[in-house]
C-alpha positions, 0 to 999 in steps of 0.5 A, a space after each residue: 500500500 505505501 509503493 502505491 499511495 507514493 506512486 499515486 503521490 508522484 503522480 498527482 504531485 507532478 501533474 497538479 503542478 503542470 496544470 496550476 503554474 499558470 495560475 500560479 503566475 498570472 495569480 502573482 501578476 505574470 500575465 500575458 498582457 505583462 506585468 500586473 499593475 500593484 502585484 507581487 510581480 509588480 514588486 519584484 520588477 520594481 525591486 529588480 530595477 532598483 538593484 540593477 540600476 533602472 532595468 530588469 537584466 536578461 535572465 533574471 527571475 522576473 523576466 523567466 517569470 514574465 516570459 512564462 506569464 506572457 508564453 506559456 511554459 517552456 518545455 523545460 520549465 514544465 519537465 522543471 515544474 513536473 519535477 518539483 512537483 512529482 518529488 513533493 507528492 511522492 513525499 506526501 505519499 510516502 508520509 501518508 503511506 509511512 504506517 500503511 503496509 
């Protein structure tokens, strides 16, 4: 029962990540319109302009996560996301599965 309950976990863990990123990131204000007036985004893109001297650098965090607001996730950040969450759900599991035989 606990392989099972961990194989179940890694799979809705992995699965509910890649369907709720999206949400997650157009929630905190990374939408494909751009950034979110008075968001977390909004925030982050003014603390990064701050610290780079008045513009966001190429790469940083804020514009991956504006592009994959804007796009959509690539098909590494969703093997990325995936990941992530298949290794939390198949902790979950695993936990849940510990007393189970």
């Amino acid at each position: 029962m606990k392989k099972v309950l961990t194989a179940v976990g890694v799979t809705a863990g992995a699965a509910s990540a890649v369907m709720l990123a999206p949400l997650a990131l157009s929630a905190a204000g990374f939408t494909s319109a751009g950034i979110a007036a008075s968001s977390a985004a909004a925030s982050m893109m003014s603390s990064a302009a701050i610290a780079n001297g008045g513009g966001v650098a190429a790469g940083s965090l804020v514009a991956v996560l504006q592009s994959a607001g804007a796009a959509g996730l690539t098909t590494g950040m969703t093997a990325a996301v995936g990941s992530v969450g298949g290794v939390v759900g198949g902790v979950t599991g695993w936990l849940v599965g510990r007393g189970k035989n």
